[in-house]
C-alpha positions in Angstrom: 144.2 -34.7 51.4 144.1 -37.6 48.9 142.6 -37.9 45.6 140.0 -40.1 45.3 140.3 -43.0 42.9 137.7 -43.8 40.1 134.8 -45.8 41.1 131.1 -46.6 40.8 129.0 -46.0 43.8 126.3 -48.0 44.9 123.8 -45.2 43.2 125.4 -45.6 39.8 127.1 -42.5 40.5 130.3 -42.1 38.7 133.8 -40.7 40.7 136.0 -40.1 37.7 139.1 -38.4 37.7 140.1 -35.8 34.2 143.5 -34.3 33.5 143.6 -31.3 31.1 147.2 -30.7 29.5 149.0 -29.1 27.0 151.2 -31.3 25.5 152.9 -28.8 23.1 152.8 -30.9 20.0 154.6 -33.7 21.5 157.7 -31.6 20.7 159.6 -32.7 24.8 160.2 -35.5 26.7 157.4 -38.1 25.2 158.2 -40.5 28.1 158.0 -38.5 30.6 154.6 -37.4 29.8 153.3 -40.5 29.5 154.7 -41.1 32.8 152.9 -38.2 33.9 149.7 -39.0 32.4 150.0 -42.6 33.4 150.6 -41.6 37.3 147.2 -39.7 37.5 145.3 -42.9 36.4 142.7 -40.5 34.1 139.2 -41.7 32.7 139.0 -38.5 30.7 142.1 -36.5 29.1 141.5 -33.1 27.9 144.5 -32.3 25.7 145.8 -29.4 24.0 148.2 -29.3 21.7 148.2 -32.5 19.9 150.4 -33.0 17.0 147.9 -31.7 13.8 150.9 -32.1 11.1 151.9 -35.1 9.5 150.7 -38.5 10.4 148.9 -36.8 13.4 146.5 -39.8 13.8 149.7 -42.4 14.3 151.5 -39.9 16.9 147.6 -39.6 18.9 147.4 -43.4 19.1 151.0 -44.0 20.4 150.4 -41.6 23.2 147.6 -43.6 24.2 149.0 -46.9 23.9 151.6 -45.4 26.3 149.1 -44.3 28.6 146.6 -47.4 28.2 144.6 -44.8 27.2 142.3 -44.7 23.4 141.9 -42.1 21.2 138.1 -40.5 21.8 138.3 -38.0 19.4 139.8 -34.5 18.3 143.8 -34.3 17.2 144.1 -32.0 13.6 140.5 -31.8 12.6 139.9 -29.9 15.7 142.3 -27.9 14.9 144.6 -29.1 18.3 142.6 -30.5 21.0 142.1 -34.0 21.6 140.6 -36.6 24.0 141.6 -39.5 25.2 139.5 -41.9 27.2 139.9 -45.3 29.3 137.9 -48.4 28.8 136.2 -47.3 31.4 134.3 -45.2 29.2 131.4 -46.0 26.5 130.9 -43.2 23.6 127.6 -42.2 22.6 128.8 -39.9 19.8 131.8 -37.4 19.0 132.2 -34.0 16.9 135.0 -31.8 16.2 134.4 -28.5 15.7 136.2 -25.4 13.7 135.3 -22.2 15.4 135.6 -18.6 13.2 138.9 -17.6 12.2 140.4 -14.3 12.5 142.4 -13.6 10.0 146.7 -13.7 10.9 145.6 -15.9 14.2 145.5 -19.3 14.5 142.6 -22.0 14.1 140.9 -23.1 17.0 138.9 -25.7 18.0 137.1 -28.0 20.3 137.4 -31.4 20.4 134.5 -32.9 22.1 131.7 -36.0 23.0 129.4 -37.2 25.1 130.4 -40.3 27.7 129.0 -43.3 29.5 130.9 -44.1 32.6 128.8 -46.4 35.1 125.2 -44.7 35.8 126.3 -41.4 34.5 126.1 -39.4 31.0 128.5 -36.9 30.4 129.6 -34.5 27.6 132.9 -33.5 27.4 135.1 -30.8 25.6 138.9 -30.3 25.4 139.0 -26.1 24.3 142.6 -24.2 23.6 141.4 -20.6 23.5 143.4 -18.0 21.9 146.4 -15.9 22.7 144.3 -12.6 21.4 141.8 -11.4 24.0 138.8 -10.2 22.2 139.0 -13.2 20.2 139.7 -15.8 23.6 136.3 -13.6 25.1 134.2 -14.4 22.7 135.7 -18.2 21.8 134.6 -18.6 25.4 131.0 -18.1 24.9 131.3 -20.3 21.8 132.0 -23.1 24.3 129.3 -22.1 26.6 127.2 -22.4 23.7 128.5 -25.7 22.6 128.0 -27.3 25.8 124.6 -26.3 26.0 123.7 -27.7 23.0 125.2 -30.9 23.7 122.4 -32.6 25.1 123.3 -33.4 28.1 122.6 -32.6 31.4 126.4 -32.5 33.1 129.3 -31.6 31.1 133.0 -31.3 31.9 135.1 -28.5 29.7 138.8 -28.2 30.3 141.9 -26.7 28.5 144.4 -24.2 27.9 142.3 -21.3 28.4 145.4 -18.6 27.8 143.6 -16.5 30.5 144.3 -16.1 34.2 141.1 -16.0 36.6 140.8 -12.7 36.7 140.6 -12.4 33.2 137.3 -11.8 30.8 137.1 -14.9 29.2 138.0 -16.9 32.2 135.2 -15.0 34.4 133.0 -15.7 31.2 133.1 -19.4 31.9 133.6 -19.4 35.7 130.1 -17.6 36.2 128.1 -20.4 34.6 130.2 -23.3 35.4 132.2 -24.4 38.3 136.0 -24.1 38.3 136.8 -27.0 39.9 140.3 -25.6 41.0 138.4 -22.5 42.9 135.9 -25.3 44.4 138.2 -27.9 45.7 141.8 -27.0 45.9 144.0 -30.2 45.9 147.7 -30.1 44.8 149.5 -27.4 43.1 148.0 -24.2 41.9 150.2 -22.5 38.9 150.5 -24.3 35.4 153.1 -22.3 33.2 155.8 -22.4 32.9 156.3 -25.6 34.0 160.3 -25.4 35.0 158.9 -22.3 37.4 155.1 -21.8 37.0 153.5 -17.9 37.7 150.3 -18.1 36.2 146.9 -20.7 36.3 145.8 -20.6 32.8 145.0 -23.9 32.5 141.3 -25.3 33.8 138.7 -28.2 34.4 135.4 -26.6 34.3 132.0 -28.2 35.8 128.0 -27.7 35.3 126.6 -27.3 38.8 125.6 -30.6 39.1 128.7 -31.9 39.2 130.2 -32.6 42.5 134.0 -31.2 43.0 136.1 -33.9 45.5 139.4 -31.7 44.6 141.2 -30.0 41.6 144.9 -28.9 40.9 148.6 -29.6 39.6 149.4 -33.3 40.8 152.1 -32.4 42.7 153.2 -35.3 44.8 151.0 -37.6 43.3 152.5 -41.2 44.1 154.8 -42.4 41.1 155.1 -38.9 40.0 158.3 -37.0 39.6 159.0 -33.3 39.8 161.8 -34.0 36.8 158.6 -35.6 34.4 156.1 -32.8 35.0 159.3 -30.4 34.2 160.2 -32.3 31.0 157.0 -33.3 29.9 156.0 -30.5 28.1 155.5 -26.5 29.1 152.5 -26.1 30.7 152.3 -28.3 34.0 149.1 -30.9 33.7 145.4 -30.2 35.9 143.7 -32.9 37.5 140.4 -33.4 39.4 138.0 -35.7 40.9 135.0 -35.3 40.1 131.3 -37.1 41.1 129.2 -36.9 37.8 125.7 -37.9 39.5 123.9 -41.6 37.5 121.5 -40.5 34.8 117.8 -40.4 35.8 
């Protein structure tokens, strides 16, 4: 099965397609990653792991002008997460957001917006939950909340959610919203490692008004090499498909 292609349908409906990945601090092969990034052909990019040290800003816009991509918002004032967007695209608004810290862990954040693309309106959230799992539980109800107080009706949340789908904070987020992966397999399952994956922990999740057209690692994607996902970075990239309905 193919992935469809961005477009607008006759309804004002919106086919979009959104990659979540952790790019570990741009620390591997940059160019491969943007090859990666570049093959899926994203609207939306949910990334984790953007570089929050010095001159954060100037390494965020590079990796979109490698990608054709822009800077949305996110990158060190959300603590990690970032989002990148196409022209495609028209922003209504953006916010960062610092959730609680537990002391000897590290900050976290969401980086998030809320998106024109053709008819539809869309809010949007790159998350990068943590590695402890009382704290990751309840992180993931903070993102429930935020999406619900985002104002719009369909939303899109993706990330490195350091939990497997069995897990509590994954199940937390995977009652109320759709994980797209679950929905519409397409492509490759695992994420991490990436040189020889054993566990999903990285997600796009959907409100229920969003229609799934297929979800997964891009794994024979045309123009995209087994070597680049490898050396891109250490998590292996997510895309989907999605059809985000035309506003009313």
């Amino acid at each position: 099965m193919d992935l469809p292609n961005s477009r607008t349908e006759a309804d004002g409906s919106a086919v979009i397609r959104v990659l979540s990945y952790n790019i570990r601090s741009l620390r591997d092969d940059e160019e491969a990653l943007a090859r990666v990034i570049r093959a899926c052909a994203p609207d939306l990019v949910f990334v984790q792991e953007a570089p929050i040290f010095f001159r954060w800003r100037k390494h965020a816009a590079r990796l979109a002008a490698k990608t054709d991509l822009v800077v949305l918002g996110g990158g060190a004032t959300a603590a990690g997460p970032l989002l990148l967007c196409s022209l495609r695209a028209t922003v209504e608004r953006t916010e960062d957001v610092l959730l609680p810290r537990t002391p000897g862990l590290h900050r976290r954040g969401f980086a998030t917006a809320v998106v024109r693309i053709a008819g539809a309106r869309l809010g949007v959230l790159s998350a990068h939950l943590s590695l402890q799992a009382a704290e990751r539980t309840a992180q993931a109800g903070l993102l429930l909340d935020r999406l619900g107080s985002m104002d719009t009706l369909h939303a899109v949340a993706a990330g490195d959610l350091n939990d497997e789908p069995g897990g509590a904070a994954f199940r937390r987020l995977a009652g109320p919203l759709q994980d797209c992966r679950e929905v519409r397999p397409w492509g490759g399952d695992l994420t991490w490692p990436a040189h020889a994956p054993r566990k999903r922990i990285d997600a796009v999740l959907a409100t229920p008004g969003i229609e799934v057209l297929g979800c997964g690692v891009p794994t024979g994607l045309p123009g995209l090499s087994p070597a680049d996902l490898a050396a891109a970075t250490d998590h292996l990239p997510v895309l989907a498909a999605l059809r985000v309905p035309a506003a009313a």
